[in-house]
N, C-alpha and C positions, 0 to 999 in steps of 0.2 A: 657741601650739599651733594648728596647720592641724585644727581638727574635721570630723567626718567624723561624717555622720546615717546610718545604715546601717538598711535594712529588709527583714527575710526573709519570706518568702511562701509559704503553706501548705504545698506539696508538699517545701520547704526544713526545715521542722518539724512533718512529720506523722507524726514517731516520736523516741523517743529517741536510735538511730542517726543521724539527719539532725540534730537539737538538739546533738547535743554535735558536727557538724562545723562548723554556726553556732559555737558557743563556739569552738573552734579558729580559726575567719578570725576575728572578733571581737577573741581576746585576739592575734592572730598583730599589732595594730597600734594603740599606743595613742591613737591616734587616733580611731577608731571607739567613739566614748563614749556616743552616742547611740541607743537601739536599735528600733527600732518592729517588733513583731513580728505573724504574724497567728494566726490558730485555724490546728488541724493541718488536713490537706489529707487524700487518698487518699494512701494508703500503696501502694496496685497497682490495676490498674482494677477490681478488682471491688469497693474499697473505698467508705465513704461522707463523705462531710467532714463534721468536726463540726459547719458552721455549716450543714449541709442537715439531720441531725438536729436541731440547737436549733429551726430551723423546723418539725419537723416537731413536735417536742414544742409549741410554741406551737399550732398546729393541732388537734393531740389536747388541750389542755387547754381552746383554747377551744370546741372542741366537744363537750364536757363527757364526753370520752374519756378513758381509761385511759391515763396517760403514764406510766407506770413502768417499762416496759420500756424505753422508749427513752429514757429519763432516765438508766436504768439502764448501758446503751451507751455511755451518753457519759462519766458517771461512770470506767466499766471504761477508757475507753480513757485519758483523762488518771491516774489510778490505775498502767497497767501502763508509762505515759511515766514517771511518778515513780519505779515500782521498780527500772524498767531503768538511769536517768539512773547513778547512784542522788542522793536528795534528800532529806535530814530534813526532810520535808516533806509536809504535806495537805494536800487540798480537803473531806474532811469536813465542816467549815464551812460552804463555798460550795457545794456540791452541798444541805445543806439549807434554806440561804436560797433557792435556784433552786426548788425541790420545793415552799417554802413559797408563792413568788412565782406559779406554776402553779395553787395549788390556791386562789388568792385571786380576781386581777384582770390575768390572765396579758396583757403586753404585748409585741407582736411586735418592737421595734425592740430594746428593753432582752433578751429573749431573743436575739437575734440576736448581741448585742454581747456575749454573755458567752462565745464561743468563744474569742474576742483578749483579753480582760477574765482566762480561768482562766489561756490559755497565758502570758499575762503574768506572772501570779503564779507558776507552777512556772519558768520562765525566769531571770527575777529572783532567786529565792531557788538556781537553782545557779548563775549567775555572781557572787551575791554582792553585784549591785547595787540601788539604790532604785529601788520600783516609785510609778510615777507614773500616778493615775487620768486619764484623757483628761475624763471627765466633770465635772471641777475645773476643769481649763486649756484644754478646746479648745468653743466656744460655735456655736451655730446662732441666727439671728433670730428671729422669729417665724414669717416664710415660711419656713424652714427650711434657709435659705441661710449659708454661714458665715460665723460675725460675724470678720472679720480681723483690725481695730483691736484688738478687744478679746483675739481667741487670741492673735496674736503678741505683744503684750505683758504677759497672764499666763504665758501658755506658755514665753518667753523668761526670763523670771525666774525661774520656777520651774526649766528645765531650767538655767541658768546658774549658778545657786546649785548642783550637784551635779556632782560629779565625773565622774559615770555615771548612767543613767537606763536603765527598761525602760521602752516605753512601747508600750500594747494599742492596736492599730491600727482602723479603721473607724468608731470611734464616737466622739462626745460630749455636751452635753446641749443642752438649749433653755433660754430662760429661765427655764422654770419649774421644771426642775432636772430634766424628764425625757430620759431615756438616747437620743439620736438616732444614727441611724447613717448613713455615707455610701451612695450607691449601690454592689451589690455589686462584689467589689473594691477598695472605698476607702481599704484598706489605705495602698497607694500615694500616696494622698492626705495621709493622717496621716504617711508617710513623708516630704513633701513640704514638708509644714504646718511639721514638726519641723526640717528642713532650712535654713528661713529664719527661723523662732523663733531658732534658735541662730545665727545667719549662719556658717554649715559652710561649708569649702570644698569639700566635694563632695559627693553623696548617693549614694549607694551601695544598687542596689535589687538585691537578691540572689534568685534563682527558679533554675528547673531546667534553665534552656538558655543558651547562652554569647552571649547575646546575641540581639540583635534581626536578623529574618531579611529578604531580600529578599523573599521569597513567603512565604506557607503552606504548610509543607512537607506538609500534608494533600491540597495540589493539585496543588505540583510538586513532582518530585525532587530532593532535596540542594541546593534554595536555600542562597546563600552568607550568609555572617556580615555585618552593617552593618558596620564597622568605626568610623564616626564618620555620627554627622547632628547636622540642627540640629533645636531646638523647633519650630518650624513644616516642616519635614515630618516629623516624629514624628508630629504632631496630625495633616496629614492621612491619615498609613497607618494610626494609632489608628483613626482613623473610620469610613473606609474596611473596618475587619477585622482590622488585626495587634493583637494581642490582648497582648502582652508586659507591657505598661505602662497601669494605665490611664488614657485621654485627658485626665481634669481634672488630672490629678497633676502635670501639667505648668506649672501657673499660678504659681503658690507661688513654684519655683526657679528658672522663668522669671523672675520679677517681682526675684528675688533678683540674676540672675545665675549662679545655683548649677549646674554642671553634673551632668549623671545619669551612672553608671553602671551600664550590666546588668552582670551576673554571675551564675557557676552555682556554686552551692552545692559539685556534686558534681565540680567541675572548677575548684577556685579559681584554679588559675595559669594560665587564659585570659582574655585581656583584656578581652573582653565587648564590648559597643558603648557609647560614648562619646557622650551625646547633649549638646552644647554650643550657645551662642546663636548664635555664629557661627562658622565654623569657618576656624582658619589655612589662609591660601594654598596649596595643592600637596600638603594631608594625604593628600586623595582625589582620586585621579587619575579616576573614574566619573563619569560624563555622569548616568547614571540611578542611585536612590540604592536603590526600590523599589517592587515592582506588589501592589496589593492591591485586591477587589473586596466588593462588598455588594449583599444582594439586598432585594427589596422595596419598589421603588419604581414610581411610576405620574408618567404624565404629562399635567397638561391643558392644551390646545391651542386659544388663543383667538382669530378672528382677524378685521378688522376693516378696511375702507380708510382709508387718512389717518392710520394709529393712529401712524405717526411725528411728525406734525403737533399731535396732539394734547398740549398739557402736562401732565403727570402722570398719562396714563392706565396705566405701569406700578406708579405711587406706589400708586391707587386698587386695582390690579387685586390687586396683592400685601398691602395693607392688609385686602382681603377676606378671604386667608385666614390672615394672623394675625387677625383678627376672630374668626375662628372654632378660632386653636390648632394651625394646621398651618402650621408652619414651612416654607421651602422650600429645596429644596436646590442646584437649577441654575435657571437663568431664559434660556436662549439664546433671542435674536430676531432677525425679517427687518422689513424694511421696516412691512409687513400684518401680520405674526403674532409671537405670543409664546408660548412652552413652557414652564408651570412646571411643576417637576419635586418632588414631593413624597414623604413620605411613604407607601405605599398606605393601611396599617393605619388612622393619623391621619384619610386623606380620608375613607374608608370610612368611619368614623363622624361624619364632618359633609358627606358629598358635597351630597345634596340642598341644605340650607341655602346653600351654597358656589357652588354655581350658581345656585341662584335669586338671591343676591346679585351676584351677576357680572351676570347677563340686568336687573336691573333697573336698578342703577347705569351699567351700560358697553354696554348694547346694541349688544353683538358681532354682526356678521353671521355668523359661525359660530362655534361652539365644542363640542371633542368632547373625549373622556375617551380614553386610550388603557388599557384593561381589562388588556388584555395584562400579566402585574408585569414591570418590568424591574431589570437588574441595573446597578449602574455600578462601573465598575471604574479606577481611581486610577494612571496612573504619574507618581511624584514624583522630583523632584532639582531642588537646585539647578543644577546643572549644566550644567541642557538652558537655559538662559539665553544666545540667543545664537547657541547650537546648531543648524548646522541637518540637518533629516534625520530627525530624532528623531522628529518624528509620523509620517513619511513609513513610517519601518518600524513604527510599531503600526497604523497602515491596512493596509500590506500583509502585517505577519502574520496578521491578522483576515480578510483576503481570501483569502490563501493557506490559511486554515483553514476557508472557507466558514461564516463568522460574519457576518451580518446586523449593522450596526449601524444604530442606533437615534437616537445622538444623539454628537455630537461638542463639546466644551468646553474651552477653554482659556484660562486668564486674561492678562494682559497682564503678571503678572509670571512668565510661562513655568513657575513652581514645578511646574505638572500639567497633566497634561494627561487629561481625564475623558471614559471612554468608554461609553455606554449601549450593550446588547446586550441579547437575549430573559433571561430570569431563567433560562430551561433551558441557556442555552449561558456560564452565570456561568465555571464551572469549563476548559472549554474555551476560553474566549478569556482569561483569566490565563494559560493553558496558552503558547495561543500569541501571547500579548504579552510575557511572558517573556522565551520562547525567542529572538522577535524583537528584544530589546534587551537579550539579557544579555551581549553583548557590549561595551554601553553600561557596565555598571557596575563 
C-alpha cells in the first residue's frame, strides 16, 4: 500500500462544515491513513483561533485572573463543532482537567498544545479512528530540540501497528514528560515528522489555497499557482516570507525523500504545488520559480587594508557575532571591506558588545552601522542556472521603478539571487521585480 501522511491545518478545520469536507478527501482514498490535524483556525476575519485563546487563557491564569470566560469560549466552540458534526461525543472531561490544570500551576506550552490535543480527540472519534497522543511517541531533548532517533522509531511502531491514526499536531514532550510544543505553526512539522515515521509516499498538507504562490498576493495581484519546486527553494521562499508551509517542515521529508503536497481543502480537485527533491526534466518550463521579500534587517560595514591578505580575518569577524547570538544572513565583500548583513532586532540588543569586540580583536580602520532597517527580497529558481539576463531585468526593473538598491548577492549556484532595498520600498520593489521577471516563470 503507497501511504499517504495527510495534514489539515486550522482554517481547514475551524468548524464543523470544513471537518466533515477533511473527512470527505480523507475517506475519498484509502490511502491516506495517517492523519495529523491542528486546532480550529478563524472561521471569518473577525473570528479568534482557539490556540490565541488557550494563550490568552494561560495569561489570565497566570496572572492570577479570571479565566472563565474564556475558558468558557473555547469550551462553546469545540461543543457547537460536536453538535453540528454530529458526534456521540464529549470534552466534558477535558475541558475540566484544563480548568483544573489553570487553577493549579498553569503551563504555557502544555496549554498551547491542547488546541491540536481537543481537536484530535473530536476528529478521531467521528472518523472512527485510533487517537494517538504525540506526547508518547514524538520527544524533545533536553535543549528542546527533536530527539529523531528516538521519535521515528517509537512513532513508526506505534503508527504502523494501526490501520489509521489521528494524530494532534505541534506538540510533544521533553524527557521529563512535560508537554513541548513546536514553534507556531508546527503543525506541519508533526505532519512531516509522521510522513517519515511511516515511510509514506507522499505527505499531503492540506490548508486554504491551492497551493503555493509566486508572490504574496497581499503585494501583487493574482500571482500565479507553483506548479512543482524543489526542497531547497521552498526553504529559501519560506524564509524569505511565503508563509504556505512552515520552513522546518521541510527536514523530515527531505531527509526521507518524501515529496509534499499543498492542497486546498475547499477546492480538492486542484492539484496544489508539488514540492519534490529534484524535479523531472521539462515539468517546468520557468526560468524563475518565485519573488519573495523580508524586512528588518541591518547592515555592518567593516573595513580595513590588506583585509584580503589577511587569514581568517572573515572566520574571526563572523565568530564575533555568533559570540554574541546574531546569526548572519548575507556576507558580500571587496577587496578592503566586508558587509554583514544581520538581523536588526538580534544586533540591537548586543550592538555595543559586538563592536567593541570587532575594534578590539580586528582593528578595522573603519567600521560603521547602516541604522537605515533594510529589506531583502529573494528571487528563486532553479532555472536561472545558466540563464542569462535574469539579473539584468531585476536591476532594471528596480531602476525603472526608481528603487535604490542597497545591496546585491548571488551565490555561485545561481539558485537566487538576493536584493537589499530601503525597508520602505520592501513592497514596491517585489512589485516591480515581479513584473520584471514574470515572464520568466
Amino acid at each position: 500500500m503507497d501511504t499517504i501522511a495527510v495534514k489539515f491545518g486550522g482554517s481547514s478545520l475551524a468548524s464543523a462544515a470544513q471537518i466533515k469536507k477533511a473527512a470527505d478527501i480523507i475517506r475519498a482514498d484509502a490511502n491516506r491513513r495517517y492523519v495529523v490535524v491542528s486546532a480550529p483556525g478563524k472561521r471569518d476575519d473577525a473570528d479568534v483561533k482557539v490556540t490565541d485563546l488557550l494563550y490568552r487563557c494561560y495569561d489570565e491564569a497566570a496572572a492570577g485572573q479570571d479565566f472563565s470566560e474564556t475558558l468558557g469560549r473555547i469550551a462553546d466552540r469545540y461543543a457547537q463543532i460536536i453538535r453540528e458534526l454530529p458526534v456521540d461525543f464529549d470534552l466534558d472531561a477535558e475541558i475540566d482537567v484544563l480548568r483544573e490544570h489553570l487553577r493549579t500551576k498553569p503551563n504555557r506550552d502544555y496549554m498551547a498544545s491542547r488546541g491540536e490535543y481537543l481537536n484530535g480527540r473530536v476528529i478521531a472519534a467521528y472518523l472512527g479512528y485510533p487517537f494517538v497522543e504525540p506526547a508518547e511517541c514524538i520527544f524533545f531533548t533536553d535543549y528542546g530540540v527533536l530527539d529523531e532517533e528516538r521519535t521515528f522509531r517509537v512513532l513508526g511502531d506505534r503508527l504502523r501497528s494501526l490501520p489509521n491514526a489521528v494524530v494532534p499536531g505541534f506538540y510533544g514532550a521533553m524527557p521529563d514528560g512535560r508537554v513541548r510544543t513546536f514553534s507556531r505553526g508546527g503543525s506541519d512539522i508533526t505532519g512531516s515528522v509522521v510522513a517519515l515515521a511511516v515511510k509514506a509516499k507522499l505527505y499531503e498538507n492540506w490548508t486554504d489555497v491551492s497551493g503555493m504562490l509566486s508572490a504574496d498576493p497581499r503585494v501583487v495581484d493574482n500571482p500565479g499557482v507553483i506548479e512543482h519546486i524543489t526542497y531547497t527553494e521552498l526553504r529559501e521562499l519560506s524564509y524569505m516570507g511565503a508563509s504556505v508551509l512552515h520552513e522546518d517542515a521541510i527536514f523530515p521529508v527531505r531527509r526521507g525523500g518524501i515529496p509534499i503536497n499543498i492542497r486546498n481543502t475547499n477546492r480538492p480537485g486542484d492539484p496544489g504545488t508539488m514540492i519534490e527533491p529534484v524535479l523531472t526534466k521539462g515539468i517546468r518550463r520557468g526560468v524563475v520559480t518565485g519573488v519573495a521579500g523580508k524586512k528588518g534587517f541591518t547592515c555592518v560595514c567593516v573595513e580595513k587594508s590588506m583585509m584580503n591578505a589577511e587569514v581568517g580575518f572573515i572566520v574571526k569577524l563572523l565568530g564575533i557575532f555568533a559570540k554574541f547570538g546574531v546569526p548572519f544572513e548575507h556576507c558580500p565583500t571587496g577587496i578592503d571591506t566586508v558587509s554583514v548583513i544581520v538581523d536588526k532586532n538580534l544586533f540591537e540588543q548586543n550592538r555595543e558588545n559586538v563592536l567593541l569586540e570587532i575594534q578590539r580583536e580586528l582593528s578595522p580602520d573603519a567600521m560603521t552601522v547602516e541604522d537605515d532597517a533594510m529589506a531583502l527580497i529573494a528571487v528563486v529558481g532553479h532555472g536561472m542556472t545558466g540563464v542569462k539576463g535574469t539579473a539584468a531585468r531585476v536591476l532594471k526593473g528596480l531602476a525603472d521603478g526608481d528603487i535604490n538598491i542597497r545591496l546585491i548577492d548571488q551565490g555561485s549556484s545561481e539558485l537566487n539571487i538576493i536584493v537589499g532595498v530601503n525597508e520602505a520600498d520592501c513592497e514596491n520593489a517585489i512589485r516591480a521585480i515581479y513584473s520584471a521577471v514574470e515572464s520568466l516563470m
